[in-house]
C-alpha positions in Angstrom: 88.8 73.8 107.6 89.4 75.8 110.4 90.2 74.4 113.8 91.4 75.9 117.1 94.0 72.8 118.2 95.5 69.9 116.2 98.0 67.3 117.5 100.3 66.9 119.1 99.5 70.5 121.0 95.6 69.3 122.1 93.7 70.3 125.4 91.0 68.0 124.7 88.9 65.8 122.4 89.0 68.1 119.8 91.9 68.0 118.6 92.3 64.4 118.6 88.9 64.3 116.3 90.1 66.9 113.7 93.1 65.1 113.3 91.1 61.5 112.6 88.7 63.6 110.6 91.2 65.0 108.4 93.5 61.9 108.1 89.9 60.0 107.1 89.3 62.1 104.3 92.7 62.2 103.1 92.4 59.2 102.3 89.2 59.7 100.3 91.0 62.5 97.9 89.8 65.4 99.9 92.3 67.6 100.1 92.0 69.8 103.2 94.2 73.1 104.1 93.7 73.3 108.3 94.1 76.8 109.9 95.4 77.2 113.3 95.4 80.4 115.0 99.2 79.3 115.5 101.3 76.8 114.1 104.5 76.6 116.9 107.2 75.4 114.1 107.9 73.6 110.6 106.5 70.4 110.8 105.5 70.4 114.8 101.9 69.8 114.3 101.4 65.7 112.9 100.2 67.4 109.2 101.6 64.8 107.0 97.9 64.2 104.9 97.1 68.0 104.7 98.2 71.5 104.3 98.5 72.8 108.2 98.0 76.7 107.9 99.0 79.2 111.0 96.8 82.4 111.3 99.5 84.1 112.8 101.7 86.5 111.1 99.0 87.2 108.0 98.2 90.3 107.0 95.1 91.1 107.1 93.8 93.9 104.1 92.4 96.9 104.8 89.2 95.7 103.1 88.6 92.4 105.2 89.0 94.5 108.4 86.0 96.8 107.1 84.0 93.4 106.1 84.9 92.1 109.7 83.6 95.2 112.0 80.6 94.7 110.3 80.9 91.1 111.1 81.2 91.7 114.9 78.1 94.0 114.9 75.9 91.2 113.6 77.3 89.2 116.1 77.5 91.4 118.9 75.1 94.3 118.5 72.4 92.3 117.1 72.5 89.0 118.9 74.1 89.6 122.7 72.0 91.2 125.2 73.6 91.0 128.3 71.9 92.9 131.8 74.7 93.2 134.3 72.9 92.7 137.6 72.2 88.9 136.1 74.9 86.9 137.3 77.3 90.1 138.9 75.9 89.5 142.7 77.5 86.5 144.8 77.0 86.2 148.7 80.6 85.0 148.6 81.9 88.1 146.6 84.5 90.4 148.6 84.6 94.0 147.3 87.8 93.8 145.7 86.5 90.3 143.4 83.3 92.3 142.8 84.9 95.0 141.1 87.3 92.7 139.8 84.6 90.6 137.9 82.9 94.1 136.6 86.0 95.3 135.0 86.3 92.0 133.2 82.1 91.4 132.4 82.5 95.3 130.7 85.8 94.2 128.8 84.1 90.9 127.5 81.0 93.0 126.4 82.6 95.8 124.8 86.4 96.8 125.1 87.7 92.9 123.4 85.9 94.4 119.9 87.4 98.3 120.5 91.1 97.0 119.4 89.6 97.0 115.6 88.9 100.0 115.0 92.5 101.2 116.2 94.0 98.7 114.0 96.1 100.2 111.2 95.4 99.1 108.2 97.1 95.9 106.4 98.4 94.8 109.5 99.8 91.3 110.6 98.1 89.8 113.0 100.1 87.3 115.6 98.0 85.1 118.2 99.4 82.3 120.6 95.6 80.2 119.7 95.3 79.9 123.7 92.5 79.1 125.9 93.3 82.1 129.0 91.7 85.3 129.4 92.0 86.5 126.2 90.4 84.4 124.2 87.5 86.7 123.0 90.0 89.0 121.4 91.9 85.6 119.8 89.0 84.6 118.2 87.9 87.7 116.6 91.6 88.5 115.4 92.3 85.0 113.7 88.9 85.6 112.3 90.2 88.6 110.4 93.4 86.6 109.9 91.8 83.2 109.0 89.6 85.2 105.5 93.0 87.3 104.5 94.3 83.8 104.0 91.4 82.1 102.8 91.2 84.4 99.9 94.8 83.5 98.7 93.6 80.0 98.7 91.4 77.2 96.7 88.7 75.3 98.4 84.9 75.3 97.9 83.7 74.4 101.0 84.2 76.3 104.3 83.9 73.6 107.7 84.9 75.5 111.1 84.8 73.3 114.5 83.2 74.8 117.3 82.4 78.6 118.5 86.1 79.6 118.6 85.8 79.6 114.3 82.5 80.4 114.2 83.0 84.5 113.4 85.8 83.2 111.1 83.8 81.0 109.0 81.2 83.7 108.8 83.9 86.6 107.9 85.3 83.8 104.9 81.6 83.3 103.7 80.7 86.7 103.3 84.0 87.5 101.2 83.8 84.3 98.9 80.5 83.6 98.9 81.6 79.9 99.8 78.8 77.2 101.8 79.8 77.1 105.2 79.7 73.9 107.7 79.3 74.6 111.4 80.8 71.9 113.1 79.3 71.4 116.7 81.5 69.9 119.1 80.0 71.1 122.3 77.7 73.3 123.4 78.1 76.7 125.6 75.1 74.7 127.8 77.2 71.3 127.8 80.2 73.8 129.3 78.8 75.4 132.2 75.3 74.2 132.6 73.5 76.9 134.4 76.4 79.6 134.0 76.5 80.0 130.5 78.6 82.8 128.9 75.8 84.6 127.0 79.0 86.3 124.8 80.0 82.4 123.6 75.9 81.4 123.2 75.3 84.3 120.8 78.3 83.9 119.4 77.1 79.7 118.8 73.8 80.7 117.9 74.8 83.4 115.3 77.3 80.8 113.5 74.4 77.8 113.9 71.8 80.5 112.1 74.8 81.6 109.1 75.8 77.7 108.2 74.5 76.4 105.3 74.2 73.1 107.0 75.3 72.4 110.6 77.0 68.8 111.7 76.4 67.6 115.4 78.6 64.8 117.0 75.3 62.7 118.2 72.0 63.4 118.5 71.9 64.0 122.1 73.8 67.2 120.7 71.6 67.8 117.7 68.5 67.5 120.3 70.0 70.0 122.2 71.1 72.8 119.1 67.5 72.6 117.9 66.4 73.2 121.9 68.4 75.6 122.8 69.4 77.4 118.9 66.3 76.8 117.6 67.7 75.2 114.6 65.5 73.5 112.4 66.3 69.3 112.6 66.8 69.1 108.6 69.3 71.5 108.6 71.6 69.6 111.5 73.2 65.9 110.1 74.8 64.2 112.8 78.4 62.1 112.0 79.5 60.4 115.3 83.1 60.4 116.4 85.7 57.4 116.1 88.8 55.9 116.5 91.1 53.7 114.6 92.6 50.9 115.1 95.9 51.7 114.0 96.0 54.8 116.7 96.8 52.3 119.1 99.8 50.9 117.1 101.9 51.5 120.3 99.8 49.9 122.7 101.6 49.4 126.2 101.6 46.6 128.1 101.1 46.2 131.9 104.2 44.3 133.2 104.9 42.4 136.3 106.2 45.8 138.3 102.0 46.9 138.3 100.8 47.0 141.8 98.3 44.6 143.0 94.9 45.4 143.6 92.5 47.0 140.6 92.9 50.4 139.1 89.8 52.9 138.0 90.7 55.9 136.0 89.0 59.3 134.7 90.1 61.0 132.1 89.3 64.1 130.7 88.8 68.0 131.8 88.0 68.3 135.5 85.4 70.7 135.3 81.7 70.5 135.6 80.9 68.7 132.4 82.8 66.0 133.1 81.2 65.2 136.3 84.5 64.7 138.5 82.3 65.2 142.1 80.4 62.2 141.1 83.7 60.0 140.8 84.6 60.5 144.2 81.4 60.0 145.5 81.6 56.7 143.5 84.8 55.8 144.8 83.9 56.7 148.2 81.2 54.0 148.2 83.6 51.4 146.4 86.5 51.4 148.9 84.3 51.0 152.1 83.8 47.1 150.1 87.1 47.2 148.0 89.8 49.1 149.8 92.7 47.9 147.7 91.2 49.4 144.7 92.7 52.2 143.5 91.4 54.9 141.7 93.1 57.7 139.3 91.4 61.1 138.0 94.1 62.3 135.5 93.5 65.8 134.1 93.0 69.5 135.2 90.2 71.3 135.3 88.6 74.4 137.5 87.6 71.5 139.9 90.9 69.9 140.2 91.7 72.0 144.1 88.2 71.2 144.8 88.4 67.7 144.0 91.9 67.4 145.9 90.2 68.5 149.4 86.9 66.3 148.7 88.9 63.2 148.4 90.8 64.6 151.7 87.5 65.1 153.7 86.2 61.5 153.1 89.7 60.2 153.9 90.2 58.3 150.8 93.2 60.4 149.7 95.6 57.7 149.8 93.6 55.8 147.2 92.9 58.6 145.2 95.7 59.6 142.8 95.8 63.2 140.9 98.1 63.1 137.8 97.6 66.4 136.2 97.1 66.7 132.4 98.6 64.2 130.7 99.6 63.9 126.9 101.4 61.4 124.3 103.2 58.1 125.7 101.6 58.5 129.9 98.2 58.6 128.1 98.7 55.1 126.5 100.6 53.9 129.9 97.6 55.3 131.8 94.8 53.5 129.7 96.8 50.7 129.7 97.1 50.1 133.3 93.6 50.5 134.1 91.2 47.7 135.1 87.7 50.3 134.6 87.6 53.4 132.7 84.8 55.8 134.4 83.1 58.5 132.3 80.5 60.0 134.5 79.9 63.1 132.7 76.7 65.5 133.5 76.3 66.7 129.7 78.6 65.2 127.1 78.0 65.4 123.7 80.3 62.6 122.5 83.3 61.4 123.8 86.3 60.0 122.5 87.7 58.8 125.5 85.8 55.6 126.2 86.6 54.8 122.4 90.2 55.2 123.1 90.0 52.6 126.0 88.1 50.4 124.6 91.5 50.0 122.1 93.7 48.9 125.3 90.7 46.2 126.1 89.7 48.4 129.0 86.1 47.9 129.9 84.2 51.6 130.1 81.0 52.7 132.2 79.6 55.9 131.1 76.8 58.0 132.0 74.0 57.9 130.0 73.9 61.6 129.1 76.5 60.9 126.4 76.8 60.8 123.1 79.2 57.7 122.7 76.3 55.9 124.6 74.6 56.2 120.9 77.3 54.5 119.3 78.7 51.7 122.2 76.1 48.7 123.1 78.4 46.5 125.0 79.9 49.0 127.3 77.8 49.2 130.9 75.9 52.7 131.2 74.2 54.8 134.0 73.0 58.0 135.1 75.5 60.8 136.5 73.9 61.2 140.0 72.9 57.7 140.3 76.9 57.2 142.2 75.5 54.3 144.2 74.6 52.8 141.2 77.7 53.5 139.4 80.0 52.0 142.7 77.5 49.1 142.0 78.9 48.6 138.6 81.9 49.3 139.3 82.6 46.3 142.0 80.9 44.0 139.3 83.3 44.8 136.9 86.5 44.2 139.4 84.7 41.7 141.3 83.8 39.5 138.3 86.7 39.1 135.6 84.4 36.7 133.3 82.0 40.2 132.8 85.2 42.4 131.9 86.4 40.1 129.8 82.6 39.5 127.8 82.7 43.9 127.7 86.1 43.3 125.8 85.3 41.3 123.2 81.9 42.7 122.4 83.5 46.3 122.5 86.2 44.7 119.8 83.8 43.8 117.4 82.0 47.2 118.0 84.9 48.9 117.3 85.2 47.9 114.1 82.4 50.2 112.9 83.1 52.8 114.7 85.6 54.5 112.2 86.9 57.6 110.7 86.7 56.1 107.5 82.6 55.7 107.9 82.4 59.7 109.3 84.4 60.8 106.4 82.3 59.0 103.8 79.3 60.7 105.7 81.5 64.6 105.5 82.2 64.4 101.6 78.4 63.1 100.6 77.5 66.8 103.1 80.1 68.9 101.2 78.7 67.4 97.9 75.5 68.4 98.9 76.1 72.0 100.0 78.0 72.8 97.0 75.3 71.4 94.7 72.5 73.4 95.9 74.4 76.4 96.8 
């Protein structure tokens, strides 16, 4: 299995689901060896059910490196078409960002694949497995990396999450002849909407196209793969997300220093995606009837400055507080606190967070454009853009603690099929399958 983050170092949802994945079928008897593209120190990642593998450090054979440019020319030479003038001109653009942005468009296209060939031969690669400006060249390097291991190892099936592995998983199936799974996550169109990164959507496509079979987190996600992919619909099997019980072993308590009034919280990445602008807007509406209500957006995101000086302009900046990324025990504390959780995301192909509230008894709303909307009944529901509607519900929910407490106990009993256990059983009857017919 090959993965990009794994607790407790996570930036997101996805490493919280590989870790529930994994611990799931661990306890089914599947053994599963994880690669990282970097594992920080002995014993730092929570890898007590499996075999936690770091990319970094291995050295990667002459041979693989051969197997790999060849690799990156299906990938890149036959699948990505990019024409410059597409997305290059800006009204806002000054010279100096213009130029900036072309230097960095024509290392993206062509320069992150020229380190290869300069490569020596059986070299080590090292990688930090971060998200910054460098990814491209991550990826492609713990691809080599990620087979040279691989081929010391045991396994018969190969299952990669998302497009970070994608070239990996590709590289290992052409050297062991192995079925691959492309797990799908998220999209490069749930991402950035209208700005996709053609680079990533080849690289998605190519993976979706080399998989042997190809797993979607809901089927407003495996709606959108065969859409936008082209993937035929009986080659995609969708296993839904979950949460366990147990993961809220810790659970914190509000005690009698919480501040009066009601507190609404988002949680997650602060970028478009997510839908952050229609929060405010939400909470805008909800204090000019509620203005003791309080609301929190914890996370960061590329929207995070802009969402700072929105809140500002409407003068609703003292109700309006900005956390930051949080992680581990302020996460739990957080959720715990909170009278509402909000999800108002624009494209979101599951979602673990509602899940994870819904284990503190915190009543969620989410938008309708979700995934976890296929999975929770109970839970109230509306449209992204429709904000007065979603201020609407919100003031029900605070106004009327009868209905938050009916949400509660209808979202306990839903939680308890919503489980790894159930997406596991669902994984090993797919690896069965691939290995049988391949």
């Amino acid at each position: 299995m090959l993965g990009w983050e794994f607790p407790p170092h996570v930036s997101g949802g996805l490493g919280t689901a590989c870790y529930g994945m994994t611990y799931a079928l661990a306890q089914k008897k599947t053994d599963v060896t994880f690669v990282l593209p970097r594992v920080k120190q002995n014993g730092d990642g929570m890898d007590t059910h499996l075999k936690l593998s770091s990319a970094s450090g291995v050295v990667v054979p002459g041979f693989v490196t051969d197997t790999y440019r060849q690799s990156v020319h299906d990938i890149w030479e036959e699948r990505l078409h990019i024409h410059e003038l597409d997305a290059m001109l800006s009204p806002y653009a000054t010279e100096r960002s213009y130029v900036d942005q072309l230097l960095l468009r024509k290392r993206e296209v062509s320069s992150r694949i020229e380190y290869t060939v300069q490569q020596s031969r059986d070299a080590a690669v090292h990688l930090e497995g971060g998200y910054g400006p460098d990814l491209m060249s991550e990826v492609f390097r713990y691809s080599q990396a990620a087979a040279a291991l691989a081929l010391r190892e045991r396994f018969d099936v190969i299952h990669v999450h998302d497009w970070m592995t994608y070239p990996a998983g590709i590289l290992i199936k052409k050297l062991t002849g192995k079925p691959l799974i492309c797990h799908i996550h998220a999209t490069e169109y749930d991402r950035s909407g209208y700005n996709v990164n053609q680079a990533v959507a080849a690289i998605e496509r190519t993976g979706l196209e080399a998989a042997d079979k190809v797993v979607a987190v809901s089927h407003y996600t495996r709606n959108l793969v065969m859409a936008q992919y082209g993937i035929p619909g009986d080659k995609i099997e969708v296993v839904h997300n979950a949460v366990n019980r147990h993961e809220a072993a810790g659970l914190y308590k509000a005690g009698p220093q919480r501040k009066k009034g009601k507190y609404v919280l988002f949680m997650g990445r602060v970028t478009f995606q997510k839908g952050p602008d229609y929060f405010i807007g939400a909470a805008d509406m909800v204090l000019k009837v509620m203005p003791d209500v309080r609301f929190i957006m914890a996370g960061y995101g590329d929207m995070l400055n802009r969402m700072v000086r929105r809140a500002a302009q409407l003068r609703i900046g003292n109700r309006i507080h900005f956390t930051g990324f949080l992680r581990g025990p302020d996460v739990d504390r957080m959720y715990a606190l909170s009278d509402l959780y909000v999800m108002p995301s624009v494209s979101e192909p599951f979602g673990i967070a509602p899940l994870e509230a819904m284990l503190y008894d915190v009543p969620v709303l989410i938008s309708r454009q979700s995934g976890v909307s296929e999975v929770i009944k109970n839970a109230l529901k509306v449209d992204f853009w429709d904000v007065r509607e979603m201020a609407n519900k919100i003031c029900a929910v605070l106004r009327y603690p009868h209905l938050a407490a009916e949400m509660v106990r209808n979202c306990r009993e839903e939680l308890k099929g919503i489980r790894w256990e159930n997406a596991a059983t669902h994984l090993n009857k797919i690896y069965d399958g691939v290995c049988r017919s391949h």
